[in-house]
N, C-alpha and C positions, 0 to 999 in steps of 0.2 A: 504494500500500500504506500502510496506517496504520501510524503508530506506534505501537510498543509501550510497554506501562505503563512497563516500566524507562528507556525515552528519555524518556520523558515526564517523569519524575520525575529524572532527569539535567538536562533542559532547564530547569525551574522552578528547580531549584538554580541553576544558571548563569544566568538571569536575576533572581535575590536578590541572588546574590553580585558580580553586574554593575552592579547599580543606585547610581548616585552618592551618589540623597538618601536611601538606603536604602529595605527594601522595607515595605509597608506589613503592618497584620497580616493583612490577605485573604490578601496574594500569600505567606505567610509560611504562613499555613493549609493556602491551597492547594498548596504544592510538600508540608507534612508528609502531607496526606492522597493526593496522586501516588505519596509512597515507599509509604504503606501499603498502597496499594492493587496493586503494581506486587508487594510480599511474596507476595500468592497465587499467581500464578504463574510465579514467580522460577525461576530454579535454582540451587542451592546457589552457585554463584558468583556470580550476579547478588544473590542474598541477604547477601552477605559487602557486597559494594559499594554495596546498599544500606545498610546499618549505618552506611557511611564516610559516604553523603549523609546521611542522618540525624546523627551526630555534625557535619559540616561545619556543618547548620543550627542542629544547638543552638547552637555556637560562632557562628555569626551572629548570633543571636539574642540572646547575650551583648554582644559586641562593640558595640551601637548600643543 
């Protein structure tokens, strides 16, 4: 079974926020465009937790 947009965009985050020499702007890219794309067919809960991934990565994005 595949995964869904929202693990997807779960995982991307936790491979940013994993990475030592921090992440580059692709992979940086690519987890914002995983959350946004994971919003369509979200469900209100998963849409709340998506918000927290997205805050997490501005604050990453900060941070470095």
């Amino acid at each position: 079974m595949e995964k869904n947009l929202f693990q997807q965009a779960r995982d991307a985050l936790m491979n940013i926020t994993n990475m030592q020499g921090g992440a580059s702007e692709n992979e940086k890219q690519a987890a914002q465009q995983a959350i946004q794309a994971a919003y369509n067919d979200a469900t209100p809960e998963e849409k709340q937790q998506l918000q927290e991934l997205e805050q997490q990565l501005k604050q990453n994005n900060q941070l470095q």
